[in-house]
KEKOL-750191 format. One record per residue (C-alpha): residue in one letter; x, y negated, z negated; residue number from 1. Coordinates in nm, 4 decimals. Example, Ala and Ser with C-alpha at 12.3 -4.5 7.8 and 13.67 -1.06 7.14 Angstrom:
// KEKOL-750191
{'A', {1.2300, 0.4500, -0.7800}, 1}
{'S', {1.3670, 0.1060, -0.7140}, 2}
// end
This chain:
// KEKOL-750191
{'X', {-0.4898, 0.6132, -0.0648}, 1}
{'X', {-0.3766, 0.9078, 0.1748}, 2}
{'X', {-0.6998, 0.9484, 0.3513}, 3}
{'X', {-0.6874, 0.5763, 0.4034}, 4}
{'X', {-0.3590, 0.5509, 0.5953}, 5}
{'X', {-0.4139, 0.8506, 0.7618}, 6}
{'X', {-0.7467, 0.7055, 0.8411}, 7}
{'X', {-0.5817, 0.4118, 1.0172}, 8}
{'X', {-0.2786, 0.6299, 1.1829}, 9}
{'X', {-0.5480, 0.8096, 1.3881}, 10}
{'X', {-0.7813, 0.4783, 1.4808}, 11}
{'X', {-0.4334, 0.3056, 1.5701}, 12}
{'X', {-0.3713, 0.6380, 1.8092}, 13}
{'X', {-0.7140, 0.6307, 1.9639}, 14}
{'X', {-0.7162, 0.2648, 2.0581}, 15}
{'X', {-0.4173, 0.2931, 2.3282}, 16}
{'X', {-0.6891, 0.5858, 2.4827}, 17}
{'X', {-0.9895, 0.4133, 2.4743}, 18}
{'X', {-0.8457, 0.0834, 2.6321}, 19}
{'X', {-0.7005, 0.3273, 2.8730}, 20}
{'X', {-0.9994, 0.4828, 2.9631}, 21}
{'X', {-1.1981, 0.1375, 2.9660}, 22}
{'X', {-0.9325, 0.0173, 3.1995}, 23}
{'X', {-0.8813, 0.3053, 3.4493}, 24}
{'X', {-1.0585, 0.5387, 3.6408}, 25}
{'X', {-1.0651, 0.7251, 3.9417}, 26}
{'X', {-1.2425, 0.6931, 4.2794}, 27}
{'X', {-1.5321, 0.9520, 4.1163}, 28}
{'X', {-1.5800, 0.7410, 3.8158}, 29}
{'X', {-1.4324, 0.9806, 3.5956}, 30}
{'X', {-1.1862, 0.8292, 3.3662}, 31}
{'X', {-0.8502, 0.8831, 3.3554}, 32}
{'X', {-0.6275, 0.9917, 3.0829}, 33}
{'X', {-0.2313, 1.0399, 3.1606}, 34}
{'X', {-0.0809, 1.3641, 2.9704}, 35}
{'X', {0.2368, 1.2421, 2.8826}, 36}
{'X', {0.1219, 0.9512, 2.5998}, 37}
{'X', {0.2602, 1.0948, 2.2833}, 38}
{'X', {-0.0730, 0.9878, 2.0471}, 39}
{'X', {0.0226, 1.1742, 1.7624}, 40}
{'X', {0.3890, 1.1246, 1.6928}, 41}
{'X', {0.5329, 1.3088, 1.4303}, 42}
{'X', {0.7745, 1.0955, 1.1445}, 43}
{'X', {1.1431, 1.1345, 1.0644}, 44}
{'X', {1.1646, 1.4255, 0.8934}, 45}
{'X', {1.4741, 1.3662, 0.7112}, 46}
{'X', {1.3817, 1.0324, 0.6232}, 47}
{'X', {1.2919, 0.9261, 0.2453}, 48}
{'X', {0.9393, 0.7518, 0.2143}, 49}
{'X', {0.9002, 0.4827, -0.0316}, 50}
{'X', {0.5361, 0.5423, -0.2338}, 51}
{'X', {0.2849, 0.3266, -0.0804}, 52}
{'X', {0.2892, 0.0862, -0.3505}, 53}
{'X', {0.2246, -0.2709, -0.2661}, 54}
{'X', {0.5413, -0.5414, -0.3511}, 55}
{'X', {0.2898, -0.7925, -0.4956}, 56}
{'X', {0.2633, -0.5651, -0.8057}, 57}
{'X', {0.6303, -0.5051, -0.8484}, 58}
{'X', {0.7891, -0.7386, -1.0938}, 59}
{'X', {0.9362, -1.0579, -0.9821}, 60}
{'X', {1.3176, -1.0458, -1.0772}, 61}
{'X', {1.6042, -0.7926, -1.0715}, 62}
{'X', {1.6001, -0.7632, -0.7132}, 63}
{'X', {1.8913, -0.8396, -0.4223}, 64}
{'X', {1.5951, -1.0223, -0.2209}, 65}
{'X', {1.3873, -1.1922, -0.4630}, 66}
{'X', {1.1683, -1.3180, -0.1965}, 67}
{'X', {1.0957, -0.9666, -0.0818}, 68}
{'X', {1.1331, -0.7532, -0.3829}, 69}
{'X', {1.3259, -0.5016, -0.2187}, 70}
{'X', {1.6925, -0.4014, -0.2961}, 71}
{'X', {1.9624, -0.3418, -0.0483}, 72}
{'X', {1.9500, 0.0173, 0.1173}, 73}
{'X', {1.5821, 0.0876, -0.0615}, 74}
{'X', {1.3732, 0.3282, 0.1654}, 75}
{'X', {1.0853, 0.1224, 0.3377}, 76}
{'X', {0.6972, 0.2650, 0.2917}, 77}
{'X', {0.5215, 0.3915, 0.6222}, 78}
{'X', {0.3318, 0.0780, 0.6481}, 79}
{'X', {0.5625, -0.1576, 0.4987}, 80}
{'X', {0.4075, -0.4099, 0.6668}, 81}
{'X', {0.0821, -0.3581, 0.4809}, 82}
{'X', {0.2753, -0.3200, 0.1341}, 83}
{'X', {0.5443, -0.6535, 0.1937}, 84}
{'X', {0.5200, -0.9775, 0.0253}, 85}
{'X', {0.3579, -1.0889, 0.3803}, 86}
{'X', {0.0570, -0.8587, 0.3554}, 87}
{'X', {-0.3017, -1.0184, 0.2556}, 88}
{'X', {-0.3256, -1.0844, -0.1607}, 89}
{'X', {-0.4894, -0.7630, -0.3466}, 90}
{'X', {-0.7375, -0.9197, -0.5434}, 91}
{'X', {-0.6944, -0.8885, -0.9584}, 92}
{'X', {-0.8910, -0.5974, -1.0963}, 93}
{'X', {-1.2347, -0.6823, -1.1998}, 94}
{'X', {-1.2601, -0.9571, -0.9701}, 95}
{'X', {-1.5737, -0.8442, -0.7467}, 96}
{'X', {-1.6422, -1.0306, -0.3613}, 97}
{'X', {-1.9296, -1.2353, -0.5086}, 98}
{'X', {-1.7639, -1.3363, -0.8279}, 99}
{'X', {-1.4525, -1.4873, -0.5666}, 100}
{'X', {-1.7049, -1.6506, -0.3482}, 101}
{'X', {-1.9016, -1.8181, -0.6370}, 102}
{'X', {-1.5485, -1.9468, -0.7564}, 103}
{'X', {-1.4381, -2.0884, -0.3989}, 104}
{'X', {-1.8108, -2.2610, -0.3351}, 105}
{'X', {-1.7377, -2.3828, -0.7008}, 106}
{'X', {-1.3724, -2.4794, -0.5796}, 107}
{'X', {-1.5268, -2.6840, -0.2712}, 108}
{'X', {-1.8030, -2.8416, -0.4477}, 109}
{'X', {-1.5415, -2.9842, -0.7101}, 110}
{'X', {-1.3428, -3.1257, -0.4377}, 111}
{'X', {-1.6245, -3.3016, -0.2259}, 112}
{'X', {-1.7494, -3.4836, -0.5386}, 113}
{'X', {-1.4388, -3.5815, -0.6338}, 114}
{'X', {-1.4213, -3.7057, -0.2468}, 115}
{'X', {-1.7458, -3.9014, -0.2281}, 116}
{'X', {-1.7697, -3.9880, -0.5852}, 117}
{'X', {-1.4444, -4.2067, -0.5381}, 118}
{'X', {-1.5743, -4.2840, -0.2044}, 119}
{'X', {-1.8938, -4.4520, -0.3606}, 120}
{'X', {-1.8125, -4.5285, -0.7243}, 121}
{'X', {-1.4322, -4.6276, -0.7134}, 122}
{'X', {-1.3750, -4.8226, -0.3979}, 123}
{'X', {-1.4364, -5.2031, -0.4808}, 124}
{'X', {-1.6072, -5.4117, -0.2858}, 125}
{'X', {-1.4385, -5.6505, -0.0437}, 126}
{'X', {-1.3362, -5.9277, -0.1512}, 127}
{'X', {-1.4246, -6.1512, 0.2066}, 128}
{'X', {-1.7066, -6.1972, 0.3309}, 129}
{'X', {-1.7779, -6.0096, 0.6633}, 130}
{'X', {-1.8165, -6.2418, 0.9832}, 131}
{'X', {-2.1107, -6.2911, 1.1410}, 132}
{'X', {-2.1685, -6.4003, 1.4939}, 133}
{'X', {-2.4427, -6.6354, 1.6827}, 134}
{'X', {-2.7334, -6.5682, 1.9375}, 135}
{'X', {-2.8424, -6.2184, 1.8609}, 136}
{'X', {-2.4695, -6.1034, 1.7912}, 137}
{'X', {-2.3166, -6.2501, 2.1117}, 138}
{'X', {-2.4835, -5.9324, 2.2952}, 139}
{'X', {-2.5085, -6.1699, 2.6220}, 140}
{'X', {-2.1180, -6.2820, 2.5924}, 141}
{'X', {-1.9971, -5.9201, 2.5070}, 142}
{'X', {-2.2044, -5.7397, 2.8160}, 143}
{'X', {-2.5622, -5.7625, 2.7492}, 144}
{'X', {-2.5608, -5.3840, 2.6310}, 145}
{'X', {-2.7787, -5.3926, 2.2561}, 146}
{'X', {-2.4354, -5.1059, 2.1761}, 147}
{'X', {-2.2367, -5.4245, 2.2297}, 148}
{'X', {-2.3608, -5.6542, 1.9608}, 149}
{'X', {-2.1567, -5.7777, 1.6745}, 150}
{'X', {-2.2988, -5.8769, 1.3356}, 151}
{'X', {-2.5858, -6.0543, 1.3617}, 152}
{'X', {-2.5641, -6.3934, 1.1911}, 153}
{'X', {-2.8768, -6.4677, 0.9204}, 154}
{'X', {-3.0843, -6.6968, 0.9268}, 155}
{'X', {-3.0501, -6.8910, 0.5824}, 156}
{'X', {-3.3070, -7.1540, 0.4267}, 157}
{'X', {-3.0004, -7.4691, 0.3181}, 158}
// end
């Protein structure tokens, strides 16, 4: 878990120096870095760490902020904003990428039948009948346009 963070520490320094160099350079098309950007700050060295474990595993009561899980005056973790109730779910162990995506197709599949099956199967028919209109729809009286034609009456054999 160490290599990770320290992984992202040194991307997250590097990307202020590469949009820097992208951005800026001199009239010889060399790029130019300033010397006084501190990439590489040291931490408090008197300050307490919290272990980089993640609040969503923590258990949910006997805390001053529930919502949180943290108690008044607790040390935060160097990323806390990785390891807070905020950060993206950790999947359950055992749960592997293609097993979650078979489960949310499954999840949307479910929910589109339900959709069109009450769309098709449990909406009644109305109980009017649907007006129909004269000489091919009225399409001279509403423009002429064949888009502007209303219901064409039937012819019916009475």
């Amino acid at each position: 878990m160490s290599f990770i963070v320290q992984r992202a520490a040194w991307r997250a320094a590097r990307r202020p120096l590469i949009l820097n160099r992208l951005a800026s350079t001199s009239s010889s098309g060399k790029a130019y870095i300033p010397l006084d950007i501190d990439t590489n700050p040291e931490p408090v060295q008197d300050y307490q760490y919290a272990p980089p474990v993640s609040r969503q595993h923590l258990p949910p009561y006997g805390w001053d902020d529930l919502q949180m899980r943290r108690n008044f005056g607790d040390p935060l973790a160097e990323h806390d904003e990785l390891m807070s109730m905020w950060a993206p779910d950790i999947p359950p162990p055992g749960v592997k990428p293609r097993t979650a995506l078979i489960h949310f197709l499954l999840a949307v599949g479910a929910f589109t039948g339900i959709f069109f099956g009450t769309k098709w199967f449990l909406t009644p028919e109305p109980h009017f009948i649907r007006r129909t209109y004269p000489y091919d729809g009225l399409s001279t009286e509403l423009g002429g346009l064949p888009q502007n034609k209303a219901r064409i009456e039937e012819e019916s054999e009475e």
